[in-house]
C-alpha positions in Angstrom: -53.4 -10.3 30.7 -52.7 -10.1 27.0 -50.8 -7.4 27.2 -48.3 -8.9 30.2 -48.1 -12.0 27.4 -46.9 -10.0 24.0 -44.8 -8.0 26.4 -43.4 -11.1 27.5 -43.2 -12.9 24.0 -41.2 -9.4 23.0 -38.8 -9.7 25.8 -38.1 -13.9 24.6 -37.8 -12.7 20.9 -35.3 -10.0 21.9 -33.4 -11.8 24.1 -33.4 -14.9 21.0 -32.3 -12.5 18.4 -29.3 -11.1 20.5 -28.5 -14.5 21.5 -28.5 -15.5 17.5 -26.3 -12.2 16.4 -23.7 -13.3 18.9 -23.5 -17.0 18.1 -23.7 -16.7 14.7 -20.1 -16.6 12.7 -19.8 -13.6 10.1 -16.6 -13.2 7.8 -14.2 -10.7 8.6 -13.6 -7.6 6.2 -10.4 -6.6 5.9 -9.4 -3.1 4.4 -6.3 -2.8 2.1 -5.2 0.3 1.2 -3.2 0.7 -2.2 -0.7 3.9 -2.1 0.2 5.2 -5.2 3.8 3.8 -6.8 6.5 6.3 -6.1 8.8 7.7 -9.1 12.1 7.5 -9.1 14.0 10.7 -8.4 17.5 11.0 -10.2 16.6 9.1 -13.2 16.2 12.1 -16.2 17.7 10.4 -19.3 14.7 9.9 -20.8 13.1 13.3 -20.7 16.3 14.8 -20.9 16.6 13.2 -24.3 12.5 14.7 -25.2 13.6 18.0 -24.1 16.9 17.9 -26.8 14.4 17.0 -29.6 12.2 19.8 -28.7 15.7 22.0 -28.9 15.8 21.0 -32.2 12.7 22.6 -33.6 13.6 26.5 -34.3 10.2 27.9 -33.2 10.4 26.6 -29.9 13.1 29.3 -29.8 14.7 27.3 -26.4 17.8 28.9 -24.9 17.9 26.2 -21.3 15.8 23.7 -19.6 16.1 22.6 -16.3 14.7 19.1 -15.2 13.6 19.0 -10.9 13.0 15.0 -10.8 12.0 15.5 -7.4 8.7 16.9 -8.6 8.8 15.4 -12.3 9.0 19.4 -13.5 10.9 20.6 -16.3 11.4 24.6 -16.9 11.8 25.6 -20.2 13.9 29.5 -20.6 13.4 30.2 -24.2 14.3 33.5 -25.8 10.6 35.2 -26.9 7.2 33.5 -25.8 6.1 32.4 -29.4 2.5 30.1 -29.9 4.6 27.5 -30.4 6.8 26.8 -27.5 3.5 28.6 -25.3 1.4 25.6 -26.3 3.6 23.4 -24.3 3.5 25.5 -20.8 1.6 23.1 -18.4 1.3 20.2 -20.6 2.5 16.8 -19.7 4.9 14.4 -21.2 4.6 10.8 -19.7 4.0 12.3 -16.4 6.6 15.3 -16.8 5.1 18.8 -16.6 6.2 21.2 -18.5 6.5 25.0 -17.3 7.6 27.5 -20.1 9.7 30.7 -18.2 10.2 34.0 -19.9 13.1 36.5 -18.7 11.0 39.5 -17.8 12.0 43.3 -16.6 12.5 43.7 -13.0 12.3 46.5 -10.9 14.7 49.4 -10.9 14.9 49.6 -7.2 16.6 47.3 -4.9 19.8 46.8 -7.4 22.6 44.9 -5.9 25.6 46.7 -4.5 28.9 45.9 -5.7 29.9 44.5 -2.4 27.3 42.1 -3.1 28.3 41.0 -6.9 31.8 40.6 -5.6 30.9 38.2 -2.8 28.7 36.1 -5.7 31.3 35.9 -7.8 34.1 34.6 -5.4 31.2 32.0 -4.8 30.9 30.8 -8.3 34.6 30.9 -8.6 34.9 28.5 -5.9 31.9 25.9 -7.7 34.0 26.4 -10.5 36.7 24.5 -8.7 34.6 21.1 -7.8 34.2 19.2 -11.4 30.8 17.5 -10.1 29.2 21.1 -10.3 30.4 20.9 -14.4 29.8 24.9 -14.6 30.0 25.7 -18.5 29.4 29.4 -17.9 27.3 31.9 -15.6 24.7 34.5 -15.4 24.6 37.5 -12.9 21.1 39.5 -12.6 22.2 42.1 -10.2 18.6 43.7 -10.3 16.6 43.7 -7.6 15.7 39.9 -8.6 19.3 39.4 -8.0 19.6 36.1 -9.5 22.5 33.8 -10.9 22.0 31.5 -13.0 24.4 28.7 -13.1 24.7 27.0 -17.0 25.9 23.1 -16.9 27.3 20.8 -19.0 25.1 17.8 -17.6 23.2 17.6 -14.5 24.5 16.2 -11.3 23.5 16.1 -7.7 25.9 18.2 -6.5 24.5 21.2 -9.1 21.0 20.1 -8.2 21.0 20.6 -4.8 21.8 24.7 -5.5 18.6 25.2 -7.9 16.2 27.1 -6.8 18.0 27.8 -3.8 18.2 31.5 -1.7 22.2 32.0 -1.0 22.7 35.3 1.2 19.7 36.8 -1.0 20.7 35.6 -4.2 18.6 33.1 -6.4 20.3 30.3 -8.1 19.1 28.7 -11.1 20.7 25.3 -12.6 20.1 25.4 -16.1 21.7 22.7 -19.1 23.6 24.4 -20.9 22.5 24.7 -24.5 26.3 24.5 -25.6 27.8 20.7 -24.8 31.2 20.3 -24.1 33.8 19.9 -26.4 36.4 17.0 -27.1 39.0 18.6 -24.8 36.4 20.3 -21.9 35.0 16.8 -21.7 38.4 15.4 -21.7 39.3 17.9 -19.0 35.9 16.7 -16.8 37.3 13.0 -17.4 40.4 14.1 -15.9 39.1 16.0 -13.4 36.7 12.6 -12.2 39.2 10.8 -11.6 41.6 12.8 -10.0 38.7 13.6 -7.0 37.8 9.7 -7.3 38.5 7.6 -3.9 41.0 5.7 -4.7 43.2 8.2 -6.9 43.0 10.5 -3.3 43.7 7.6 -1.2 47.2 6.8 -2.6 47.0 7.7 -6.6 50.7 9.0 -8.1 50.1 12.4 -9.5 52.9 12.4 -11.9 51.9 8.9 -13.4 48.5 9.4 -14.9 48.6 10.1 -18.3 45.9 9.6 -20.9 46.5 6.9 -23.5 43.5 6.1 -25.4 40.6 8.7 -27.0 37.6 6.9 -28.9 35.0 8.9 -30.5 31.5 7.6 -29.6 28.7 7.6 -31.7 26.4 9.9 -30.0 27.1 13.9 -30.0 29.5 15.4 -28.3 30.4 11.7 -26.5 33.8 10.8 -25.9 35.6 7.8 -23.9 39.2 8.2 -22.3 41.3 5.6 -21.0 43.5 6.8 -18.5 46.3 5.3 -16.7 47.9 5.8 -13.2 50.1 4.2 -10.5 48.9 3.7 -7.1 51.1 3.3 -3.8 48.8 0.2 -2.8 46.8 -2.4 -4.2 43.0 -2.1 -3.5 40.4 0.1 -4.3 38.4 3.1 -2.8 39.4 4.5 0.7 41.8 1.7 2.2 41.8 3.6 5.5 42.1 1.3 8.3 42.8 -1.6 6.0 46.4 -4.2 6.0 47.7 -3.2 2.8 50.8 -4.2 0.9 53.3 -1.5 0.0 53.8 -2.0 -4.2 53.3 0.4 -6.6 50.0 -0.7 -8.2 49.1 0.2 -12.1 46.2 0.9 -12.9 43.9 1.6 -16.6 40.2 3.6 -16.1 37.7 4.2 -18.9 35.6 7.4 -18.3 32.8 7.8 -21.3 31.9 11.5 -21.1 28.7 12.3 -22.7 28.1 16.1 -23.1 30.1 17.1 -20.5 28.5 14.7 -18.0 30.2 11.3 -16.7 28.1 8.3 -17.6 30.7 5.5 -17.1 33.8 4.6 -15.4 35.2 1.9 -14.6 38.5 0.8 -13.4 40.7 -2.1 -14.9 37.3 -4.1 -15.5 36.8 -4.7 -11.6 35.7 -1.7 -10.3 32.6 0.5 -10.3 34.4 4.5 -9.4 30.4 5.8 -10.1 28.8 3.0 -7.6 32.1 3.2 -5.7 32.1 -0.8 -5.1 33.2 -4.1 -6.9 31.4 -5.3 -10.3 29.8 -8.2 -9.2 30.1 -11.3 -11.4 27.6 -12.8 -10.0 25.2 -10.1 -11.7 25.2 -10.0 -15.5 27.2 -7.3 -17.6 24.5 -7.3 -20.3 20.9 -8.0 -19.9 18.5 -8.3 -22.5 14.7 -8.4 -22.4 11.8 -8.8 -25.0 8.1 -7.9 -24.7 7.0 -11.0 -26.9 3.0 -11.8 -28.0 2.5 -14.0 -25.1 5.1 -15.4 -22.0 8.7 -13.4 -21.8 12.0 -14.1 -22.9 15.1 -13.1 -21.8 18.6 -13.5 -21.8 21.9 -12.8 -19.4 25.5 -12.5 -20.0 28.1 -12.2 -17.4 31.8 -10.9 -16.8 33.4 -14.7 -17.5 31.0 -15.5 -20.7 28.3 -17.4 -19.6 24.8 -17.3 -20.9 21.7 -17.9 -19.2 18.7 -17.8 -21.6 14.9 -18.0 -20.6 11.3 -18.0 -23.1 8.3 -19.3 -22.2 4.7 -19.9 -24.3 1.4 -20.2 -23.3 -1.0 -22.7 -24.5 -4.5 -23.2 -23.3 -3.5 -26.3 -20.9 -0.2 -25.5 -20.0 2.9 -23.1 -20.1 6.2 -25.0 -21.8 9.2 -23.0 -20.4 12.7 -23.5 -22.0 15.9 -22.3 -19.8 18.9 -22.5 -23.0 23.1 -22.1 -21.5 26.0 -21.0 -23.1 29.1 -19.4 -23.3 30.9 -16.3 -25.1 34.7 -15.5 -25.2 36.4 -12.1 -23.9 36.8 -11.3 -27.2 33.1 -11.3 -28.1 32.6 -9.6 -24.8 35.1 -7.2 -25.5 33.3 -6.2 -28.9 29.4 -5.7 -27.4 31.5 -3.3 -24.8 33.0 -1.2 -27.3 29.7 -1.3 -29.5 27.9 -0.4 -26.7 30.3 2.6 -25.8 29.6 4.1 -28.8 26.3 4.2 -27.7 24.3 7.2 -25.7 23.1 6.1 -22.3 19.6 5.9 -23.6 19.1 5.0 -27.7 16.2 4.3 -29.0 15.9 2.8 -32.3 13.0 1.2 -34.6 14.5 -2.2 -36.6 12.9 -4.1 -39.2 13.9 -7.8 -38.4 15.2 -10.6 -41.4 12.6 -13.4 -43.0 14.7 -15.2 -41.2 13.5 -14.3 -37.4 10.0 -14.2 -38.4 10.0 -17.7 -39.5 12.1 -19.2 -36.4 10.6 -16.8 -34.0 10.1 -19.4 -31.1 13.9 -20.0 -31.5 14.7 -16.0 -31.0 14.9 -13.4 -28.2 13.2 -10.7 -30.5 9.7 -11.0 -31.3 8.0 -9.0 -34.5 4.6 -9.3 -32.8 5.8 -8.7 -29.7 7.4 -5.7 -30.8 10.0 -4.6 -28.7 13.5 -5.2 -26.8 15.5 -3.7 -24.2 19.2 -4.6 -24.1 21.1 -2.9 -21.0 24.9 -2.8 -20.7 24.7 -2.4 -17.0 28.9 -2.4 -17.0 28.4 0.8 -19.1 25.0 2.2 -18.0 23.9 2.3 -21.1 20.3 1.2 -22.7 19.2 0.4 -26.2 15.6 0.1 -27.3 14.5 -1.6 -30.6 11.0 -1.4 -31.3 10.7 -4.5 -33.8 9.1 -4.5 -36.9 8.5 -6.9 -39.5 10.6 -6.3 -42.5 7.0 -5.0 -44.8 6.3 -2.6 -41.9 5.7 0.4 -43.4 7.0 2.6 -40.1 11.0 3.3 -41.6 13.8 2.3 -40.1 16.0 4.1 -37.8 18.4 1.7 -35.9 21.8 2.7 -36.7 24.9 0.4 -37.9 26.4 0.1 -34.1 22.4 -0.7 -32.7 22.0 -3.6 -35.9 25.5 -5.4 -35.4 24.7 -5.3 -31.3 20.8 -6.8 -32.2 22.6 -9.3 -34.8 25.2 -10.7 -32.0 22.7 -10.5 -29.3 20.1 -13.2 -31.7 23.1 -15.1 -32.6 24.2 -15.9 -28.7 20.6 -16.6 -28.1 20.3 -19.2 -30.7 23.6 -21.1 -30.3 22.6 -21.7 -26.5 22.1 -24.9 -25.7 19.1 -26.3 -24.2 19.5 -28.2 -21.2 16.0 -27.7 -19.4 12.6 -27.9 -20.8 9.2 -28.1 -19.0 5.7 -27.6 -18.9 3.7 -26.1 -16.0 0.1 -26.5 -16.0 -2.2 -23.6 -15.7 -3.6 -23.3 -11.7 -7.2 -22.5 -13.2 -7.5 -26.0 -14.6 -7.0 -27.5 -11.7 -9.8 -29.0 -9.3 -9.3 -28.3 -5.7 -12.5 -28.7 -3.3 -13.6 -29.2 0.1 -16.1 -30.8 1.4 -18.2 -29.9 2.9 -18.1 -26.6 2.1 -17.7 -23.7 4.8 -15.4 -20.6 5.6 -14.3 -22.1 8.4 -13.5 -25.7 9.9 -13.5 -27.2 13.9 -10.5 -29.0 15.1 -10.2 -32.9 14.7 -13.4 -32.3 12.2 -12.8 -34.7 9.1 -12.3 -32.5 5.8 -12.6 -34.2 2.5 -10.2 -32.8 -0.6 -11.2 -33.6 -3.6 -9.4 -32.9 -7.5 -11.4 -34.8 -9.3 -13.5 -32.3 -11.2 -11.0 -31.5 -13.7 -11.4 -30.2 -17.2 -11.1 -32.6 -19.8 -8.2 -30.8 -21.7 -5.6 -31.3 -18.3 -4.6 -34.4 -19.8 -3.4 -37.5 -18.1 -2.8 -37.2 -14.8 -0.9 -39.8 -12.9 -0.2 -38.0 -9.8 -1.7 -36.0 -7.2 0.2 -34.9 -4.1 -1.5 -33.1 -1.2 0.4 -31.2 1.5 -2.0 -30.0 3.9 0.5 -27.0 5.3 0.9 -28.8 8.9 3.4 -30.9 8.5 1.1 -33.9 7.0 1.4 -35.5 3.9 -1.3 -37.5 1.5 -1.4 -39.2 -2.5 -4.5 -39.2 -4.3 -7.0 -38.0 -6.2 -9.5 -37.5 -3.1 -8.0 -37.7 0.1 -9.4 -37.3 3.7 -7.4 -34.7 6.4 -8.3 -33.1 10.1 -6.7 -30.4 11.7 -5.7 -30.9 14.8 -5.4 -27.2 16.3 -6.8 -24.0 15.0 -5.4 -21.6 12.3 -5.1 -20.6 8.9 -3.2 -23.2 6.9 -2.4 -23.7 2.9 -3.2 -26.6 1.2 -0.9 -26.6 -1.7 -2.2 -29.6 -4.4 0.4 -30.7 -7.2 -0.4 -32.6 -10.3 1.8 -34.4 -12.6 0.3 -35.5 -15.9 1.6 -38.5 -17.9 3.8 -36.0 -20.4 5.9 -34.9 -17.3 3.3 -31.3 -17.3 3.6 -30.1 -13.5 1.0 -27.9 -11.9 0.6 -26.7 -8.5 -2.8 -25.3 -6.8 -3.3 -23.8 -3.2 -6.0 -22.9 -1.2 -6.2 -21.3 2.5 -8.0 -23.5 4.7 -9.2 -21.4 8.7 -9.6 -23.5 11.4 -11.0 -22.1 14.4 -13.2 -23.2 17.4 -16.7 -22.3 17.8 -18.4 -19.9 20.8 -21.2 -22.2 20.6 -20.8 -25.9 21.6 -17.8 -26.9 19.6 -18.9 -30.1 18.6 -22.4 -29.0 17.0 -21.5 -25.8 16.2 -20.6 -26.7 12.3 -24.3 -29.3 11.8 -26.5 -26.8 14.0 -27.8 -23.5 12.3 -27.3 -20.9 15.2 -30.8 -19.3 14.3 -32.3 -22.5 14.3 -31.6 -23.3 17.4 -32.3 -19.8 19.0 -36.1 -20.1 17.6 -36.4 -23.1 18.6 -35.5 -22.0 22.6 -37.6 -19.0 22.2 -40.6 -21.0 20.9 -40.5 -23.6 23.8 -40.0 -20.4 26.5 -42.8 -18.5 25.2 -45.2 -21.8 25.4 -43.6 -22.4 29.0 -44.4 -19.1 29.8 -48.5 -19.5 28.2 -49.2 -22.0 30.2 -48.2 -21.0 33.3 -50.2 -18.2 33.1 -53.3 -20.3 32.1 
């Protein structure tokens, strides 16, 4: 008999506990998987620019280097394997690695036939002919490697594509070429750019283009040529299919050639002939961007002179944001343009700032203690970092003449903005948003209670307190009372206004869903509670019977 009764008290227990896992709400866990930021194939000005410092060091002894951005590689050929240049084979430098390539003997058998030479060298011939490849001179290995390797002024997609590539049996390597291009071979690749452009093949005049303008740049072997040229319609690009009007159109494009590659060019201020579409003027012609100690400031300049500043700083209550305007004449705009062409695509300099900055540094885009700027001509592609320093930094200076006047008219635009916006936004985290009562999760029509009125002491004096409760209804207040009438995830966005016009603005995700287990109990009455308290009154039920 005992035994049928502690089977039968198992059985009820059982039963109660399955019952109770059922009823009984857990939380959901969600998994978010994070993949791994992608790089950015194509963009190799800055390692290009590490490798050409390395060039400079004798006992690296480097003859070529060839960047593969698809893979973030860069091949070094250098003329002997020395400890020097060996110590960098494998290493990485900010995520490039480096491989360091000797030429070595190669077989005597297997030799190319002349046949075979021939039909390589009526191939390179016929590179030679598109100026995108830039070719500065080749390489045949007619061994049984039978490799060519294909030296370039700058690298492009169109030579990229080839490297590494097998071509009726022959391996081609794209190396940069450790000569740049002279003032009349980049002149030549100017030329050449604009004569394959779209809109010179559309309806360009051949006879009519003529080079009027040569301006040295700055950098080495960087040159900019303004060229003009009469079209046989107005417009840009390929006009095929397009109503155009039958006028001869004139034309003025500024190509910057920078060792032997084309960086810029841009046609009569409008057009884009890299990008192959209209400069928007909408989007900003210079940009300029400061790491600063705390908050960010920045500052925009677009194609008509207007001047749209930004800085923010943090204080322990609050953020106080100031948005400055102002404008800039073509002249001034003209003058950052030419400074900036005289300008590499990527400089990088190290400034010491005036006594000046450092004692009105709220009221300037550059920050000491922040320590660095970027300012980008995006009309130009070109990019100029200034690491900042105060002027007693002991780190010297490098920032040439063209990258101080560019720094000096940049701080002076900043500070004759005007300032026609200032606020303060209060930080989220000192802001009191509760419910009550408590739970992960609410019933329909059940009555809610928000509540901001445990604040810290240092949010000040608030004198409003809006609640939007993310379904359409609206309260004011610093506790307020709200039920959802259906189920669902909703946002409860709180904001605060404090007597000094400080604005701050809290949310919090609010689920409401309907119970398995009478809906209207279900939030007051513990499911394992109640499933005891079943399985207790069964098993005494089930004692006495058998008594």
């Amino acid at each position: 008999m005992k035994k049928k009764i502690a089977v039968g008290m198992f059985l009820i227990l059982a039963i109660a506990f399955a019952l109770g896992f059922e009823t009984i709400d857990r939380p959901s866990v969600s998994a978010v998987v994070y993949s791994p930021n992608e790089t950015e194939n194509g963009n190799t000005t800055w390692i290009n620019a590490e490798i050409e410092d390395l060039e400079k060091k004798p006992e690296l002894q480097i003859a070529g280097w060839i960047i593969s951005s698809g893979v973030k590689e860069v091949d070094l050929w250098v003329y002997e394997l020395t400890p020097e240049n060996q110590q960098l084979d494998g290493t990485m430098i900010d995520g490039w690695k480096v491989n360091v390539w000797e030429d070595q003997k190669p077989p005597e058998d297997g030799k190319a036939t002349e046949e075979e030479v021939a039909w390589i060298r009526d191939q390179i011939e016929k590179w030679k002919e598109n100026p995108e490849m830039q070719i500065a001179g080749t390489s045949i290995d007619s061994s049984a490697r039978k490799t060519v390797t294909l030296w370039v002024y700058g690298l492009t997609p169109e030579n990229q594509q080839l490297h590494r590539k097998m071509i009726n049996g022959w391996e081609i390597i794209v190396a940069q070429s450790p000569i740049p291009a002279d003032k009349k071979k980049s002149r030549e690749i100017a030329e050449e750019y604009l004569l394959n452009t779209l809109t010179f093949r559309f309806d360009g005049i051949e006879d009519s283009l003529k080079l009027v303008d040569t301006n040295t740049l700055e950098c080495p072997y960087c040159w900019e040529f303004v060229f003009e040229f009469q079209c046989r319609h107005a417009g840009y690009g390929n006009r095929t299919g397009q109503m155009l009007a039958q006028v001869i159109t004139l034309h003025t494009a500024r190509i910057i050639v920078e060792q032997g590659r084309v960086t810029s060019a841009i046609m009569d201020e409008k057009w884009d002939m890299l990008e192959q579409k209209v400069i928007d003027s909408n989007n900003p012609i210079i940009s300029v961007n400061s790491t600063v100690f705390e908050g960010e400031r920045w500052m925009s300049i677009f194609s008509d002179g207007t001047v749209t500043c930004y800085s923010d700083h943090y204080y322990p209550s609050h953020k106080e944001i100031v948005i400055k305007e102002g404008h800039i004449s073509r002249e001034e705009i003209d003058v950052l343009l030419g400074l900036f062409s005289n300008l590499s695509e990527y400089s990088d300099y190290t400034v010491n700032v005036s006594e000046q900055l450092i004692r009105d540094h709220m009221d300037c885009i550059f920050d000491p203690v922040g320590g660095g700027t970027k300012i980008s001509c995006i009309l130009l592609n070109k990019t100029l970092r200034l690491r900042v320093r105060p002027p007693s930094f002991s780190e010297p200076e490098t920032a040439t003449p063209t990258a101080k006047e560019i720094m000096e008219r940049i701080d002076k635009i900043f500070r004759e903005a005007k300032i026609p916006e200032r606020r303060k936004e209060i930080n989220p985290y000192g802001i009191s948003l509760t419910l009550e009562p408590y739970a992960p999760s609410y019933q329909p029509n059940q009555m809610i209670t928000f509540n901001a009125s445990l604040k810290d002491g240092w949010l000040g004096d608030v004198t409003s307190y809006e609640w939007d409760f993310g379904d359409g209804s609206k309260d004011y207040g610093e506790t307020v009372r709200h039920a959802y009438a259906t189920e669902g995830n909703y946002t409860v966005k709180l904001t605060v206004i404090t007597s000094d016009g400080a604005v701050g603005v809290k949310c919090k995700t609010t689920n409401v869903t309907r119970s398995t287990l009478t809906p209207a109990l279900a939030p007051e009455v513990p499911g394992f509670e109640a499933v005891f308290t079943i399985a207790g009154l069964l098993a005494v039920a089930y004692l006495r019977r058998r008594k």
